[in-house]
Residue, then its C-alpha position, 0 to 999 in steps of 0.5 A: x387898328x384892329x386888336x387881336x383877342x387872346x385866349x384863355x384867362x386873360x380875356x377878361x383882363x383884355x376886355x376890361x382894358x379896352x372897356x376902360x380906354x373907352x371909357x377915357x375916350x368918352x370922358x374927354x377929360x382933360x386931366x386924362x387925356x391930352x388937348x389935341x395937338x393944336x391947342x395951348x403949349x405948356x413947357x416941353x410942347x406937351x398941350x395944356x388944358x383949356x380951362x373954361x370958367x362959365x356964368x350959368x343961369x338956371x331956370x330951376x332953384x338948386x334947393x328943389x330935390x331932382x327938380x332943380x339940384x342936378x345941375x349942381x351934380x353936372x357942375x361938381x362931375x366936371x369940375x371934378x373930372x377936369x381937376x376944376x379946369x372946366x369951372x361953371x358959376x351957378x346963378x339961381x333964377x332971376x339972378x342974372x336972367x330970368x328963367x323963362x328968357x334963358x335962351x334968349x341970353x345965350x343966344x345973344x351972348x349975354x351968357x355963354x350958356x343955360x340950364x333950362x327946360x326947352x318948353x319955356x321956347x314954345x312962343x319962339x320956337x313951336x317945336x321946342x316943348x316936344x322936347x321938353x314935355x309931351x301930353x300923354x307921350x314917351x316913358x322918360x326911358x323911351x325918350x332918353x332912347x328917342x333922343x340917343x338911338x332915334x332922331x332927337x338930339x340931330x332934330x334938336x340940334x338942327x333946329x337950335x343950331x339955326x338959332x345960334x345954340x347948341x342943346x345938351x340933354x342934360x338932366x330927365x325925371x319922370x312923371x309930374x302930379x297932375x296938379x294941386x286943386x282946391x276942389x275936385x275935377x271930375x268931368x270935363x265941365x268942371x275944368x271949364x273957368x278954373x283959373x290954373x297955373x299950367x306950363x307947355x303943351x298940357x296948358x294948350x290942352x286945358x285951354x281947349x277944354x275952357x280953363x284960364x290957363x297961367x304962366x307964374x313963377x314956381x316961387x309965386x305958386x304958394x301965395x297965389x293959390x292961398x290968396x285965390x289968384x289961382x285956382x290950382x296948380x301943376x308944377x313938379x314931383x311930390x318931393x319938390x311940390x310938398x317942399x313948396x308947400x302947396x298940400x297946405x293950400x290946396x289939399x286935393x293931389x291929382x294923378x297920372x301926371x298925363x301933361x309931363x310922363x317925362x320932363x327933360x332939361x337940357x344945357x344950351x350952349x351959344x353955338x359960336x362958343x361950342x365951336x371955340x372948344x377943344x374936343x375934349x373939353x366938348x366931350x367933357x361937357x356932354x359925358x357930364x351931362x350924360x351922367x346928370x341925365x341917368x343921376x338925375x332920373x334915379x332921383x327923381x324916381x327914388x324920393x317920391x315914395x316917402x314923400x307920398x307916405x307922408x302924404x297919406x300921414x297928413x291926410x293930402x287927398x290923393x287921388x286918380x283922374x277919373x277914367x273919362x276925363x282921362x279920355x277927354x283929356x287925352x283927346x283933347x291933347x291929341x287934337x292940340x298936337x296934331x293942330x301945332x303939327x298943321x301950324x308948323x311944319x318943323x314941330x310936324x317932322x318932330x312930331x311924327x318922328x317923335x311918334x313913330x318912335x313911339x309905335x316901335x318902341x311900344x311892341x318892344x315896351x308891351x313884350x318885354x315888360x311884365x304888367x301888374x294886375x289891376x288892383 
């Protein structure tokens, strides 16, 4: 039905007044609204509130900052906004499922659902990492806009619902280091045998330019660079690698993290479990995730400052990529990319979607924002 707009002084208080139904609308909570007519009856025919209450294994510990806290932001905003109907249990890595296999448990129903990064798919599921992190790819905002405005969340459903899942966007931050190396990478040839802990598409990447690359734990980093397992690693923003004290170890600090400009997380849900839901309980789960995705970029973003002061304090060697092994790198990337996109034809339609995205959003990134000069 169509709203007549007054005239006058009151416009505000019209505006605001259908921004705040909407905003009730988008929450789908049910301590606001009503479950819909064919849901459980309470006394008087008036519908009660579902009530769900969720184990949740994670693939990140809730300690590390942006890294691994958000999911508890999430969990807090929905038990809050449904007056704790809507209740999920926290299980820190390894407790229930391994972080690496959370999928695959909600899939096969072990648990109703997961908190992870869709990366850790790449064996299962060859265009999982692209929605995970990719090598010299979108700013974290373009693929929140890649996902919300463009194809992302209809190809990620499509592909996940194949398999029994339903993907939520769920938590973002921004670029990782570029690794913590024990000496120092110039040129190509010095990547050649490094032994480096190094996760999806960027760890492709270096194994093509001759590194032996490794999958390890984010709790077994410490002990394998200070006995030598490894070489160097990659894992996460300064304020979760300086908790995980690999400044100790391995002194030398890499930038840009040109692996993982973004990393996104996302809650995958057993699909039959989803369709058992109210549509207020399901708008429930994806309004919180929503609001964990822009908490959880503001976070991310906003403690690395003080982290890399402190750095400089204590003398971490801080460095940038030198120019030409950028390039190799990149190229490298590039060929890794377009070789999974040969591979596989579904991680081909999410990737030319993906960059096509990415060449319009570009006119848009290089008109619209002022650049710095370099220093």
């Amino acid at each position: 039905m169509a709203h007549e707009q007054p005239s006058g002084i009151s416009r505000r208080a019209f505006f605001f007044g259908l921004l705040f139904s909407a905003l009730l609308a988008g929450l789908g909570t049910a301590s606001l609204l009503p479950a819909p007519a064919s849901g459980p009856r309470g006394e008087g025919g008036q519908a009660s509130q579902e009530r769900l209450r969720w184990r949740l294994p994670v693939a990140f510990g809730t300690q590390l900052p942006a890294l691994g806290d958000n999911i508890l932001y999430v969990r807090d905003a929905l038990a809050g906004a449904s007056d704790g109907a809507l209740a999920l249990d926290v299980f820190e890595p390894g407790e229930i499922v391994s972080a690496f296999a959370i999928t695959e448990a909600v899939r096969e129903g072990k648990v109703p659902a997961g908190y992870t990064w869709l990366g850790y798919d790449q064996g299962r599921t060859p265009a999982a990492p692209l929605f995970g992190a990719v090598p010299f790819g979108l700013s974290p905002w373009a693929f929140m806009a890649w996902w919300f405005e463009g194809d992302g969340q209809r190809l990620a459903e499509e592909i996940y619902h194949a398999q029994g899942l339903h993907p939520i966007l769920c938590g973002l931050i921004g670029p990782e280091t570029a690794g913590w190396f024990r000496k120092p990478i110039d040129r190509p040839e010095d990547l050649a045998g490094l032994k480096i802990r190094f996760a999806g598409l960027g760890g492709k990447t270096l194994q093509a330019l001759g590194a032996s690359v490794t999958m390890i734990p984010g709790s077994d980093l410490f002990q394998a660079l200070e006995k030598g397992a490894i070489d160097a690693t990659e894992y996460s923003l300064p304020v979760v690698d300086e908790m995980l004290g690999f400044h100790r170890v391995a002194p030398i600090n890499y930038f840009p993290g040109w692996h993982q400009p973004f990393t996104a997380f996302h809650l995958v849900i057993n699909l039959d479990r989803w369709r058992t839901l109210t549509p207020p309980t399901q708008a429930a789960l994806t309004t919180a995730c929503t609001a964990g995705v822009a908490r959880n970029l503001a976070r991310s973003e906003g403690l690395q400052g003080a982290i890399l002061a402190r750095f400089e304090a204590e003398g971490v060697d801080t460095r940038q990529l030198a120019p030409a092994l950028l390039a190799t790198l990149e190229a490298a990337a590039e060929s890794v990319l377009e070789a999974e996109a040969e591979a596989n034809a579904t991680f081909a339609q999410v990737y030319e979607n993906q960059k096509a995205f990415a060449t319009r959003y570009a006119t848009w990134d290089r008109l619209a924002y002022p650049r710095s000069p370099a220093p």
